[in-house]
LUMTI-488523 format. One line per field, with one value per residue (C-alpha): residue number from 1; residue in one letter; x, y, z. Coordinates in pm, 1 decimal. Example, Ala and Ser with C-alpha at 12.3 -4.5 7.8 and 13.67 -1.06 7.14 Angstrom:
i <- [1;2]
aa <- [A;S]
px <- [1230.0;1367.0]
py <- [-450.0;-106.0]
pz <- [780.0;714.0]
//
This chain:
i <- [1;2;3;4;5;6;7;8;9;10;11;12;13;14;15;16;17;18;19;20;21;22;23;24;25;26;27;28;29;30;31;32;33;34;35;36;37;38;39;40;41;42;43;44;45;46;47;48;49;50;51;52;53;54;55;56;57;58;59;60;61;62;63;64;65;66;67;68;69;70;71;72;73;74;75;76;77;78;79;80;81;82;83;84;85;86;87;88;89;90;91;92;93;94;95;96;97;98;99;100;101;102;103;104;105;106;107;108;109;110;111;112;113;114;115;116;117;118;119;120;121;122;123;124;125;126;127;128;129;130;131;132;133;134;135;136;137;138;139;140;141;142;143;144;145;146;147;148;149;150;151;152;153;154;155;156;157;158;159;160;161;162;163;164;165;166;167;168;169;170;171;172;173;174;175;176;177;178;179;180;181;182;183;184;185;186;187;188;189;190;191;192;193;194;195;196;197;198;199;200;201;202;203;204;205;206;207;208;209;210;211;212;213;214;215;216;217;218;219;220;221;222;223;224;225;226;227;228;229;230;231;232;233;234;235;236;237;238;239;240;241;242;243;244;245;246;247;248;249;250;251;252;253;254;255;256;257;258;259;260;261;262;263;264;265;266;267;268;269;270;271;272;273;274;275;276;277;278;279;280;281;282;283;284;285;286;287;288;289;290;291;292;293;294;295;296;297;298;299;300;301;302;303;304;305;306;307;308;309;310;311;312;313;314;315;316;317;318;319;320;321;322;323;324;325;326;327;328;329;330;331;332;333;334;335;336;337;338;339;340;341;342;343;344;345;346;347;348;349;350;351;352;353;354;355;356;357;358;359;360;361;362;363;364;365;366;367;368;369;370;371;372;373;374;375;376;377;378;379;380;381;382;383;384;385;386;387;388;389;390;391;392;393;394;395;396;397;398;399;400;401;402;403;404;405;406;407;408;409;410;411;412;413;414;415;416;417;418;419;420;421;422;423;424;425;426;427;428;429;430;431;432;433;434;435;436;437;438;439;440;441;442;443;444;445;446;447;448;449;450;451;452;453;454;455;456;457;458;459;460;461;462;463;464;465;466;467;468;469;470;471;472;473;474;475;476;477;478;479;480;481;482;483;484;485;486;487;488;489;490;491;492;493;494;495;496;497;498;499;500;501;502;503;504;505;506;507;508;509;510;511;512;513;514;515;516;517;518;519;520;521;522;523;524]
aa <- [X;X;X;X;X;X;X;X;X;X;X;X;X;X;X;X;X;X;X;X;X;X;X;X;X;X;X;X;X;X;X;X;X;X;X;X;X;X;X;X;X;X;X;X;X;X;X;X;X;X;X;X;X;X;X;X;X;X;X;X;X;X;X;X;X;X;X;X;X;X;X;X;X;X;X;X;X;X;X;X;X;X;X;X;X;X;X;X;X;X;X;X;X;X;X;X;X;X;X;X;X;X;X;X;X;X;X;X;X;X;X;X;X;X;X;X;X;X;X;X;X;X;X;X;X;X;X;X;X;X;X;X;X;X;X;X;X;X;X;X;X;X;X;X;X;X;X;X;X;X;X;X;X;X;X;X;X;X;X;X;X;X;X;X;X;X;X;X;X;X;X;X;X;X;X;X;X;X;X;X;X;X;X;X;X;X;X;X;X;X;X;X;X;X;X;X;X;X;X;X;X;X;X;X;X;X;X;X;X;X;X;X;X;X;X;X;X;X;X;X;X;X;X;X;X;X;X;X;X;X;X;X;X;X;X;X;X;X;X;X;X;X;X;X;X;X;X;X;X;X;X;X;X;X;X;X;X;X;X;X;X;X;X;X;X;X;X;X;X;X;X;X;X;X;X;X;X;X;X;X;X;X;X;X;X;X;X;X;X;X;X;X;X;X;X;X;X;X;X;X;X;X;X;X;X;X;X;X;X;X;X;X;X;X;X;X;X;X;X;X;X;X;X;X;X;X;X;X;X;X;X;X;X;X;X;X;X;X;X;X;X;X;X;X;X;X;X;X;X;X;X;X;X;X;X;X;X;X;X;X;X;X;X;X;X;X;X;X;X;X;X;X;X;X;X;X;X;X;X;X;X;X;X;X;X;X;X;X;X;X;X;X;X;X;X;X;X;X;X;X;X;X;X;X;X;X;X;X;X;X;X;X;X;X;X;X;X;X;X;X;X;X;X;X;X;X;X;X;X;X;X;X;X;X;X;X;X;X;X;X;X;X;X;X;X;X;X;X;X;X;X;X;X;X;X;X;X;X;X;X;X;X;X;X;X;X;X;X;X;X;X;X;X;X;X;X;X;X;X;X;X;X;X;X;X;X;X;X;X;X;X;X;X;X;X;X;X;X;X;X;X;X;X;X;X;X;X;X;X;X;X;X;X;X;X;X;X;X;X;X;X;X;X;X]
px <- [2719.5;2598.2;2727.9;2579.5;2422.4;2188.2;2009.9;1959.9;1772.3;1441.4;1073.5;997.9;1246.8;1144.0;1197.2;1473.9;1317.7;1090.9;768.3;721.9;892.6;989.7;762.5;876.8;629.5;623.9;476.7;206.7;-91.3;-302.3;-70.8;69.9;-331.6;-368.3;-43.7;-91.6;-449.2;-327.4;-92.1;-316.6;-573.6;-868.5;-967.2;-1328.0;-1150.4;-907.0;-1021.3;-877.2;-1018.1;-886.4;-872.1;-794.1;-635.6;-748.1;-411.1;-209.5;-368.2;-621.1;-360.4;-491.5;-346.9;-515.4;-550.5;-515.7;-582.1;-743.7;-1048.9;-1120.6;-708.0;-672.2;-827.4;-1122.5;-1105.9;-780.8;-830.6;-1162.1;-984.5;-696.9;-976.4;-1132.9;-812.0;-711.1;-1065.2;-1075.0;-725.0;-792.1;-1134.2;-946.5;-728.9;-398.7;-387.9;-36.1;65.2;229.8;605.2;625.9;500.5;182.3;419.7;610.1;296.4;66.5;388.4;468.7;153.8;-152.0;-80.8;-104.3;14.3;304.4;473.5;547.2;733.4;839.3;870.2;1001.6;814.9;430.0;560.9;671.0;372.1;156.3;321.4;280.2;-103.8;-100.9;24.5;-263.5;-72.7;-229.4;-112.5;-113.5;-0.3;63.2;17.0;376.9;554.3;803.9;726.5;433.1;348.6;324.6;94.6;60.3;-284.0;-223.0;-557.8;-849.0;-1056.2;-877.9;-930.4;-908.4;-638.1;-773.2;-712.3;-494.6;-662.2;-445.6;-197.8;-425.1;-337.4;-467.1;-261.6;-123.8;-183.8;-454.8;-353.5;-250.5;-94.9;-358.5;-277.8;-176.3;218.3;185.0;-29.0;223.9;530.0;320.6;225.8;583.6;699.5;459.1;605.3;956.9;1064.7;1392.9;1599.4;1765.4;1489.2;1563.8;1295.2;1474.2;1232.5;1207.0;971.5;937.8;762.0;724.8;324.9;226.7;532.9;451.1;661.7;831.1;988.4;1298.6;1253.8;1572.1;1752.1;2076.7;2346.5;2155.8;2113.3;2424.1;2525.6;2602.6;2260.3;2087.5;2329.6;2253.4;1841.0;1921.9;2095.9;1835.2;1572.1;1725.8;1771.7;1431.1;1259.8;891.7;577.8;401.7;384.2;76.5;144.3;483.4;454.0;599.8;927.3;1010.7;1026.8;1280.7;1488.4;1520.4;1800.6;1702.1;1442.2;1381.3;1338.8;1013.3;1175.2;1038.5;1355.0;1177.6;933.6;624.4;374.2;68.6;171.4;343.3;467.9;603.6;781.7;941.4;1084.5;1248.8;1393.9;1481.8;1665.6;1822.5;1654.2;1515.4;1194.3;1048.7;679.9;488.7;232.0;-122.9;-108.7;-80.7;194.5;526.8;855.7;1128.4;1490.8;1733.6;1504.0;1600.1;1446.1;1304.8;1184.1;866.1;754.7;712.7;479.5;439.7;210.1;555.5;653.9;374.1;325.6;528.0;846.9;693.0;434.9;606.5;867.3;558.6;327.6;703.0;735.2;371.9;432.0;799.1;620.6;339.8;545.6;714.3;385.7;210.4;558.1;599.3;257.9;106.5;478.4;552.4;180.8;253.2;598.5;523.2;212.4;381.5;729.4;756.4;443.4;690.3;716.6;355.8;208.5;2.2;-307.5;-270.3;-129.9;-436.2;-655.4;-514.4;-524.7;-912.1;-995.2;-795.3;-928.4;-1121.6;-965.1;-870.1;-577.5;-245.1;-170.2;-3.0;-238.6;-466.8;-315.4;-275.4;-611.4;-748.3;-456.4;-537.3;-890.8;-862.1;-628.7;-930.5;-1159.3;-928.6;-927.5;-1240.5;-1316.8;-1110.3;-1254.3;-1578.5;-1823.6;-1643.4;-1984.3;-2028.8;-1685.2;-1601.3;-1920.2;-1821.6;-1517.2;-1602.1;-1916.7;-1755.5;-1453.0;-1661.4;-1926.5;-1664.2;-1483.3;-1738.7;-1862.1;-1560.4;-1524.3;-1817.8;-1781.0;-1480.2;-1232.4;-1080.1;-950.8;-1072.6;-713.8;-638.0;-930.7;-766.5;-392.6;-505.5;-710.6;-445.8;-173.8;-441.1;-494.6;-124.3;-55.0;-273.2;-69.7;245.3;190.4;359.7;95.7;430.5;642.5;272.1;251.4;613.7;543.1;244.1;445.5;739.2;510.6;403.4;767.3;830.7;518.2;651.5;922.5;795.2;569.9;831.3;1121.4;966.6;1170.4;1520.0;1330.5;1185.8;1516.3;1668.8;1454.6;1541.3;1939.6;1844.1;1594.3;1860.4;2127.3;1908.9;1860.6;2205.8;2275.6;2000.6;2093.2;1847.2;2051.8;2414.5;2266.7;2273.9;1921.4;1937.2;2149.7;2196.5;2228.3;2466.5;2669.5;2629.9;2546.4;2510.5;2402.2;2133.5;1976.3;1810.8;1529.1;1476.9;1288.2;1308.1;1268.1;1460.5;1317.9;1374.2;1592.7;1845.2;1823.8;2130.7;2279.0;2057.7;2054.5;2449.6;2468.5;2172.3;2237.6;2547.9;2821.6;2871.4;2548.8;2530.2;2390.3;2038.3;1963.7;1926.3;2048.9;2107.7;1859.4;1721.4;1424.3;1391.3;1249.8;1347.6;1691.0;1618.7;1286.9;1312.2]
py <- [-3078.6;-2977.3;-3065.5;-3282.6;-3021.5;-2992.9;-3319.6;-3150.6;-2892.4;-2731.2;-2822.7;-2457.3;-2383.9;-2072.6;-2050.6;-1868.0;-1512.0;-1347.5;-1238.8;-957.0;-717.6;-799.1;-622.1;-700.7;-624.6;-286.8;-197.9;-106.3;-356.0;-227.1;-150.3;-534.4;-654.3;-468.4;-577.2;-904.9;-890.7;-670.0;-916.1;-1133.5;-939.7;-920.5;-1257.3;-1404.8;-1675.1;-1498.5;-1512.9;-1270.3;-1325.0;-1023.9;-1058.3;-836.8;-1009.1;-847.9;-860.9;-743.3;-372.7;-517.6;-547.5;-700.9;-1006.9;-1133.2;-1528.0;-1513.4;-1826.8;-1872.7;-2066.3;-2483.9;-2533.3;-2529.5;-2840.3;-2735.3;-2935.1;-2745.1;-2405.3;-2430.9;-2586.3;-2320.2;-2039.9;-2163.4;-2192.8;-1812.3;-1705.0;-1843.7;-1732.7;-1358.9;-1324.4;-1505.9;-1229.9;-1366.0;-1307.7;-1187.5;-996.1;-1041.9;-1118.5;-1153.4;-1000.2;-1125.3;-1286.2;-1487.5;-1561.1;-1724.5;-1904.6;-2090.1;-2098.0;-2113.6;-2254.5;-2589.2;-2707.6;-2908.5;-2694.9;-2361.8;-2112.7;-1741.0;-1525.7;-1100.3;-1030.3;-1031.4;-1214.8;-1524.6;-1493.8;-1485.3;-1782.4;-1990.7;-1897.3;-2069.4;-2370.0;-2414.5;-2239.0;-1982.0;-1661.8;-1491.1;-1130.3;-944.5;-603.6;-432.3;-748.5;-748.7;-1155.1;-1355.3;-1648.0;-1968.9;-2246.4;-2570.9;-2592.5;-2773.1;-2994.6;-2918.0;-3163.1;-3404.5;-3728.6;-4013.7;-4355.2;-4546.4;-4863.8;-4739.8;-4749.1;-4798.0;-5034.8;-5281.2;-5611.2;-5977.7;-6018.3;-5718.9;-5400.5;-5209.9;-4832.5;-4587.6;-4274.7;-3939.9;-3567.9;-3435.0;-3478.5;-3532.6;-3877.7;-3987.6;-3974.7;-4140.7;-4447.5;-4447.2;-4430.3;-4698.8;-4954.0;-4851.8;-4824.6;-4771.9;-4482.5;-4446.9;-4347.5;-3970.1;-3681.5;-3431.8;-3091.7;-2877.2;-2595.4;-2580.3;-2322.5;-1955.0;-1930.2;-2252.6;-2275.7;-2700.1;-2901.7;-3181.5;-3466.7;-3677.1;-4030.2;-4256.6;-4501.6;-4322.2;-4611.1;-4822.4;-4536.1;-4417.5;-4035.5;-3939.8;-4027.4;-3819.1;-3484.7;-3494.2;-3508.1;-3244.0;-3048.9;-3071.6;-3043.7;-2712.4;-2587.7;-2625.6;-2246.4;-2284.6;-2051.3;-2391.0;-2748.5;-2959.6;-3293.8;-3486.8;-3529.9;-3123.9;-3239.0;-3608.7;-3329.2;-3115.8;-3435.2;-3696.0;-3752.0;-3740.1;-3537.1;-3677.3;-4052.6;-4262.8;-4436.0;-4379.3;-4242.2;-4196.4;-4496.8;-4348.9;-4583.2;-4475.0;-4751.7;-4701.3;-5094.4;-4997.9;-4704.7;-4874.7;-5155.8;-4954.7;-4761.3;-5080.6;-5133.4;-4843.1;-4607.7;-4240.8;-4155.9;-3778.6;-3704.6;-3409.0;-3264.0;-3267.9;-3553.7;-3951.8;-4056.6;-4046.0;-4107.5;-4387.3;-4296.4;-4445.5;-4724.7;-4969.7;-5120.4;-5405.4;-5270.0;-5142.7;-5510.9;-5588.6;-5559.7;-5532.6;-5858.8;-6026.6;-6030.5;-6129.9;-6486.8;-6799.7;-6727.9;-6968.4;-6777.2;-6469.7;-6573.0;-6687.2;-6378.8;-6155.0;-6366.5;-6283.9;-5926.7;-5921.6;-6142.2;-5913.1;-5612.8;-5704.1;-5830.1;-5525.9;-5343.9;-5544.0;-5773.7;-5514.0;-5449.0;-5814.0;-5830.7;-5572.7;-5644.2;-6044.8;-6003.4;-5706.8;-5841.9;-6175.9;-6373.8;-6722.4;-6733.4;-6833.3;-7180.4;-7231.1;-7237.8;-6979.7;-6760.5;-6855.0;-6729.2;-6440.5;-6341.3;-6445.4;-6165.6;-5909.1;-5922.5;-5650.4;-5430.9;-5089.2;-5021.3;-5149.5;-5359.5;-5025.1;-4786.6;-4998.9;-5101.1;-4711.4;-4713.0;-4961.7;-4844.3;-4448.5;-4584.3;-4844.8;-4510.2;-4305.6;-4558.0;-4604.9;-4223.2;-4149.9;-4475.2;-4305.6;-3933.7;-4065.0;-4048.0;-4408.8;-4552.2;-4550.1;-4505.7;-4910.8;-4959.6;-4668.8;-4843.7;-5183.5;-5134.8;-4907.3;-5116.2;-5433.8;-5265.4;-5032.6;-5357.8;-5563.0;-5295.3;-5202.5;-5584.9;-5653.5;-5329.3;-5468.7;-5129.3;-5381.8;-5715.3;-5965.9;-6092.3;-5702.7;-5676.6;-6003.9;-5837.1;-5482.3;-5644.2;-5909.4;-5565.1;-5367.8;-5602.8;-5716.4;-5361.0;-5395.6;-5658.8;-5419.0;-5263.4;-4898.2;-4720.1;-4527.5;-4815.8;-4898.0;-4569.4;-4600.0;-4921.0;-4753.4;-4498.0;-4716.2;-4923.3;-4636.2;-4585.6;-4929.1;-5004.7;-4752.1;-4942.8;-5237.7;-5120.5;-4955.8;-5218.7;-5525.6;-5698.1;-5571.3;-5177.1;-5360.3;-5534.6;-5185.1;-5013.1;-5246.9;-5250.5;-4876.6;-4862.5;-5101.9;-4869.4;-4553.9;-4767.3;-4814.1;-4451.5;-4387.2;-4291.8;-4281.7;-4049.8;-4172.9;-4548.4;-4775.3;-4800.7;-5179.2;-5264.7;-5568.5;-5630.4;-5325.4;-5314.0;-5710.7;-5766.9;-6131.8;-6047.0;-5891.8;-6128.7;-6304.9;-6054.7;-5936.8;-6204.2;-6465.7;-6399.2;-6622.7;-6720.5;-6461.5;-6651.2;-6699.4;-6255.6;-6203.4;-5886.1;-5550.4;-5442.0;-5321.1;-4999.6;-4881.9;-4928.9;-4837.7;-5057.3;-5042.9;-5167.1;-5432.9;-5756.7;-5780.5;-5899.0;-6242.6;-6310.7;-6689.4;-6825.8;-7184.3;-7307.0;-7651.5;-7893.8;-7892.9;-8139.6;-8166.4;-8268.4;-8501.5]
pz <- [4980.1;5295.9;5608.6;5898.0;6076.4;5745.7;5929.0;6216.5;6098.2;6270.8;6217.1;6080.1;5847.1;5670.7;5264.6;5084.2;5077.5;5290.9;5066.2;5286.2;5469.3;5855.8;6163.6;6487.7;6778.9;6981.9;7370.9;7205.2;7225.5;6981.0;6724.4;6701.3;6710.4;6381.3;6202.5;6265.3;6105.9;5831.5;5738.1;5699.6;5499.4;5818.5;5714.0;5803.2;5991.1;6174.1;6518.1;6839.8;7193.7;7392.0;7745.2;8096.7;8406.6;8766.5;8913.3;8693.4;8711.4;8441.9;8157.8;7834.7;7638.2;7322.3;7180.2;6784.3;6537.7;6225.1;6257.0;6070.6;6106.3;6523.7;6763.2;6917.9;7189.8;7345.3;7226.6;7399.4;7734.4;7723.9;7627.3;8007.7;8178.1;8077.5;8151.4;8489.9;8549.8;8457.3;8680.4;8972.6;9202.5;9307.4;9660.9;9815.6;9557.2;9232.0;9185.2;8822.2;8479.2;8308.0;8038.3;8259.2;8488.1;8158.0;7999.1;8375.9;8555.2;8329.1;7972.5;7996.8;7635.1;7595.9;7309.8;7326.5;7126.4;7126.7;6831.9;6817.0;6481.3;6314.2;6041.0;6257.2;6442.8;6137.7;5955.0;6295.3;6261.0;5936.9;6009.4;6309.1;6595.0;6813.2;6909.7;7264.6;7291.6;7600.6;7658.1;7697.0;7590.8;7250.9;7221.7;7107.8;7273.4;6994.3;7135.4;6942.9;6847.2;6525.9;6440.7;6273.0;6002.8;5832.2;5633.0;5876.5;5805.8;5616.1;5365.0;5046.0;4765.7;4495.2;4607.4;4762.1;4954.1;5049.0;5296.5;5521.9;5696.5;5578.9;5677.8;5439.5;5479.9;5476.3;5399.3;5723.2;5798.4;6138.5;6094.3;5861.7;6062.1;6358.6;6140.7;6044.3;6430.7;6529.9;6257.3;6347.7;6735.0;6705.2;6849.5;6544.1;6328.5;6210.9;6147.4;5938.2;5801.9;5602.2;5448.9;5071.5;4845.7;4925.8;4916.6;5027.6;5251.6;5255.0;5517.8;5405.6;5629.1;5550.0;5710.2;5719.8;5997.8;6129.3;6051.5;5750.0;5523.1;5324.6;5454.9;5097.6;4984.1;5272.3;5219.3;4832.3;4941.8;5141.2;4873.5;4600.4;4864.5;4962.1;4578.6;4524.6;4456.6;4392.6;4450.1;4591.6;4646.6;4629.9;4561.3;4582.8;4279.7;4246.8;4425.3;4257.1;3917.7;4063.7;4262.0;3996.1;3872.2;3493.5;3364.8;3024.6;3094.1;3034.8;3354.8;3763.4;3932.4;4235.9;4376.4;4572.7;4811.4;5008.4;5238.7;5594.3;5602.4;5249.3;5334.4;5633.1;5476.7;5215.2;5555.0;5695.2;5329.4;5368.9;5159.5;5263.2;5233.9;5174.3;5311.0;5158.2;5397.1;5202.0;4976.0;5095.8;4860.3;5037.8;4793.8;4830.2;4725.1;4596.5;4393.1;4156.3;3814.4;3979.8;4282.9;4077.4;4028.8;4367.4;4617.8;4992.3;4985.5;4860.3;5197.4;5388.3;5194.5;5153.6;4877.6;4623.0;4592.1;4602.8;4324.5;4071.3;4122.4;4034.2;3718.9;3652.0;3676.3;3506.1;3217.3;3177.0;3192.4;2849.9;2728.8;2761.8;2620.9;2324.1;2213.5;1990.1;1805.6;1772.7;1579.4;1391.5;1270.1;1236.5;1052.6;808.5;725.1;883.9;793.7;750.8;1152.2;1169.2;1122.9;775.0;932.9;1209.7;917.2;687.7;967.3;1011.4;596.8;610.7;924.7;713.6;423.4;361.0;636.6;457.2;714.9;726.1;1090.9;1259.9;1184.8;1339.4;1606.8;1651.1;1585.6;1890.7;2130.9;2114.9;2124.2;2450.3;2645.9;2600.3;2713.7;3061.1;3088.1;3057.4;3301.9;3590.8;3519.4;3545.7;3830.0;4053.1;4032.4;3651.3;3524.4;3513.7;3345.8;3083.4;3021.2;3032.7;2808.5;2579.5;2511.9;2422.9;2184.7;1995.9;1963.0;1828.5;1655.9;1489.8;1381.3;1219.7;1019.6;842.8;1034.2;1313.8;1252.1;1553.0;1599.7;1704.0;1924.7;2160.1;2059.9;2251.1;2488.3;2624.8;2621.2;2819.7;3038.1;3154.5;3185.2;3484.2;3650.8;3717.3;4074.0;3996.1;3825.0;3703.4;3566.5;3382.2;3232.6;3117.4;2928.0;2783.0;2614.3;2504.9;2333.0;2109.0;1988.5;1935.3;1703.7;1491.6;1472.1;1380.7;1145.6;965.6;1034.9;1146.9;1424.5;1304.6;1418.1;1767.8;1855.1;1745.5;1974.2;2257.4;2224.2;2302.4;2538.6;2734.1;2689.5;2815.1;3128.0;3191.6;3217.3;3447.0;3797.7;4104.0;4358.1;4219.7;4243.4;3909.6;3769.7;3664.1;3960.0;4081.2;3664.1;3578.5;3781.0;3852.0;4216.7;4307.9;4687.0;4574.9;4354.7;4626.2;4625.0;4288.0;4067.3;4283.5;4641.7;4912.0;5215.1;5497.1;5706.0;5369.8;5332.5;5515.0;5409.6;5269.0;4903.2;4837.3;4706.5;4846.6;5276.6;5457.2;5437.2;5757.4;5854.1;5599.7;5767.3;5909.9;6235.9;6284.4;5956.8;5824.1;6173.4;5935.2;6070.8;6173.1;6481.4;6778.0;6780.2;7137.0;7076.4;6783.3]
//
């Protein structure tokens, strides 16, 4: 476990090994100008403005940055200030060195760093700094320069809203903790960062409220954070592998959200949240079961409302889990469970089929999956159209020549389509591939395999663990605090205390808690 001074640790926090050997920098001007473009590799976009300053017996200094990853706008006003600065003599004499005289006098930036060594220098160059090296000086000059072209905020678009904020996060880092900043204004809000992956060398915040969120849970981020050894990291979807608590699970461990009001109010729950410069989908640990069925736009409407649409969701979760297998198993071993004329129906649409009811269900769901991929890998103009189309002449295809039953066609269909309803495109997936295992089962079982593969399934959840937290909590363990925002969600002013097991206990009760509304008794 590491200790609390983990939490404190710097914005550039190099990896685990050094890739190449150290350099510092010499007296000698020329010398350091070529390392640092050797190391490198004399880029294209590696740019070096080399300057002489009048009064300082002409001594040279050079700006270094690598071009489409620095703002313009004050490289160009520093590039002026230093030019103006080096053809202006400073009249009665100078008192100190050139070093001291650009770092107090002329740079304006805000941030400013010093470094001993090319390889410092050369890493700060890559993450959109620039350079300045002085003739005869062992330090480097960092300036924050960080900018450059970048995807602008804009509305998420695949967890969209009614009701609510319409900002999503983007790629760069620093736009992501600002939205998070501007939601949250408290004092207490922690940065913690890190620098993952020896090639790509990504930063990666740690958001979390100092107080609300449980110090064990932060340390153990911190410690698989820091065990992490990769060549790169592209997507957060690199680090939720190496952090989850379970790697063989059909089950989320980790939540993730392109939304900045989402990620703050699982802060404001007490959960940490991990931000993965170049990619908009942040992660949310610890996370529950049920916190995959609801949605931001919970919060923003009336609780009636709320509670319904989470039935909806919960209800459509287990349809598109278990429909198909239910089909299969009733229509296979259990054909008594029908009504006489439903089951007459049925018999007249299968005559003539030459498959047995799994293979083709197998048949339609393999079929619909490749449909939906090939919808989403498709050109966003035509790919609904692909899909849509497709799926209703292969089905009515398929029906009229005898393969397909109709009754499967609506079966698949009604699955497909309640698969949409979940809001984690993750928990979605997971039902996908459960319901696979437990047609099997039912096809080779009937409903003695399905409630076999259930009794399972159940206990597999109960062993899950999202950073020490129960999976199925506030179920197992049995929470009855917590119940007021899980399937049914209480009005605000009745949310009096945060999710147990997940924020601090010591920080337990929200602000303002138990406030009913009502008239005014002085009024009425």
């Amino acid at each position: 476990m590491p200790n609390d001074k983990t939490t404190k640790q710097s914005e550039k926090e190099a990896p685990k090994k050094e890739t190449k050997p150290e350099q510092v920098l010499i007296p000698d001007f020329d010398i350091n100008i070529e390392r640092l473009h050797r190391f490198l590799g004399d880029g294209a976009d590696i740019v070096c403005r080399t300057l002489q300053h009048r009064s300082f017996d002409n001594a040279r200094y050079a700006l270094l940055y690598i071009d489409g990853i620095v703002d313009g706008v004050s490289l160009n006003t520093m590039l002026l200030g230093l030019l103006d600065d080096a053809n202006r003599y400073i009249e009665g004499g100078v008192e100190s060195s050139l070093y001291h005289h650009l770092t107090e006098r002329v740079i304006a930036n805000g941030k400013l760093g010093e470094v001993n060594s090319i390889n410092k220098a050369c890493y700060a160059m890559l993450e959109g700094s620039t350079i300045l090296v002085v003739e005869g000086s062992l330090k480097a000059i960092i300036i924050d320069t960080t900018g450059g072209k970048s995807r602008a905020v804009e509305e998420p678009s695949s967890q969209t809203v009614i009701r609510g904020p319409k900002e999503g996060f983007t790629e760069n880092l620093r736009t992501n903790t600002s939205l998070i900043r501007r939601i949250i204004k408290s004092p207490d809000l922690r940065f913690d960062y890190k620098m993952i992956g020896h090639q790509t060398r990504t930063n990666i915040a740690i958001v979390y409220l100092e107080g609300i969120a449980e110090v064990e849970v932060i340390k153990e981020v911190h410690r698989r954070l820091d065990a992490i050894d990769i060549d790169g990291v592209l997507e957060s979807g690199y680090i939720e592998e190496f952090i989850q608590d379970r790697a063989f699970t059909p089950f989320p461990l980790l939540q993730n959200t392109e939304r900045p009001d989402a990620a703050c109010a699982g802060i404001l729950e007490g959960q940490v949240v991990i931000i993965v410069s170049g990619t908009p989908f942040v992660l949310q640990a610890p996370v529950t079961f049920v916190k995959f069925f609801q949605s931001s736009e919970d919060y923003y409407q009336r609780y009636d409302i709320a509670t319904f649409l989470r039935i909806i969701r919960m209800t459509s979760f287990f349809i598109s889990m278990l429909l198909p297998s239910l089909y299969i198993a009733i229509t296979t071993f259990h054909q008594e469970m029908l009504p006489t004329s439903l089951l007459i129906s049925l018999a007249a649409q299968r005559e003539g089929i030459p498959f047995p009811a799994l293979l083709e269900a197998f048949l339609m769901e393999i079929t619909f999956e490749i449909l939906r991929e090939a919808g989403v890998r498709m050109p966003r103009i035509i790919g609904p159209a692909i899909s849509i189309v497709g799926a209703l002449v292969l089905g009515q295809a398929a029906v009229q020549a005898g393969i397909i039953s109709a009754a499967m066609v609506i079966v698949v269909s009604f699955t497909a389509i309640a698969s949409f309803v979940i809001p984690a495109v993750n928990m979605g997936v997971a039902a996908r591939l459960i319901r696979f295992l437990l047609m099997i089962l039912a096809g080779t079982f009937g409903l003695f395999g399905i409630m076999s593969g259930l009794m399972i399934l159940l206990a597999h959840m109960c062993g899950l663990r999202s950073f020490g937290k129960p999976y199925l909590m506030p179920f197992a363990p049995f929470v009855a605090s917590n119940l007021k925002d899980v399937l049914i969600r209480v009005p605000w002013w009745a949310m009096r205390t945060r999710p147990k097991n997940i924020a601090s206990e010591k920080n337990i009760t929200r602000a303002g808690a138990g406030q009913k509304p009502g008239p005014d008794q002085e009024g009425v």
